[in-house]
N, C-alpha and C positions, 0 to 999 in steps of 0.2 A: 074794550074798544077805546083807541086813543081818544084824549078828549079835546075838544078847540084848541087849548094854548098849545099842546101838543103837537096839533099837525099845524098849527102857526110856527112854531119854532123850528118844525123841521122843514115847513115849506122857507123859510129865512134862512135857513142854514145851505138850504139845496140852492136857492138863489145863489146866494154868496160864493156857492163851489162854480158853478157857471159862470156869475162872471169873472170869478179871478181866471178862469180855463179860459174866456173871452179876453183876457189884457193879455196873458201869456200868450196868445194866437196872435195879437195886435202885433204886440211886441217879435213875433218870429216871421210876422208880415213884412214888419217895414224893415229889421237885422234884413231877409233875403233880398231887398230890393236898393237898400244903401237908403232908407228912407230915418229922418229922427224920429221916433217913437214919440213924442211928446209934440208932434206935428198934429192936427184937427183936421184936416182934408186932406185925402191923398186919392190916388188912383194907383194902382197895385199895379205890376208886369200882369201880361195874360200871363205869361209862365211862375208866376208864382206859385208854388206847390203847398202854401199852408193858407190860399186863400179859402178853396171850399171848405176847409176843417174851419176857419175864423166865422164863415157866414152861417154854416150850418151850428155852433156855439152861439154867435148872435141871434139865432132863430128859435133857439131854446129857451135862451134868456127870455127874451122878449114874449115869450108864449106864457114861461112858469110867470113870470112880474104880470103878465095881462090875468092868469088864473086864480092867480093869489090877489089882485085886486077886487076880482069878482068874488073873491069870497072862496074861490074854489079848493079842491085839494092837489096843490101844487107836488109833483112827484112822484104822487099815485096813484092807483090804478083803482077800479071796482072790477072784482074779481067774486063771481057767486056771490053777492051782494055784501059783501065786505073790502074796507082800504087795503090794498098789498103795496109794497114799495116795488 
């Protein structure tokens, strides 16, 4: 059985894979829209096509950072009473 620093490390490490997948979505946001990436407030085209992959990343993010605040096990699963990834 992994031990706390363990699934602390890999819960930080699964963060970090989310939000960099969150900046690259930002970044393919505002390239489709003619928007500067380095912009704080925007409003997207409705037709932008990499917005729901951006929100649905943001939602991940924000769930694994709220789990792993709690202490929880960020990434995994309870599968028959054991962590699975």
């Amino acid at each position: 059985m992994p031990t706390q620093e363990q699934l602390n490390r890999q819960a930080l490490k699964t963060i970090a894979g989310l939000r960099d997948t969150v900046n690259q979505l930002w970044r393919k946001c505002c390239e489709e829209d003619g928007i500067d990436p380095e912009s704080e407030f925007v409003v997207f085209s409705e037709g932008n096509k990499y917005v729901p992959f951006h929100n649905n990343a943001m939602q991940q993010c924000q769930e694994a950072l709220a789990q792993y605040k709690a202490g929880g096990y960020v990434g995994l699963r309870i599968e028959g009473g054991k962590a699975t990834r």
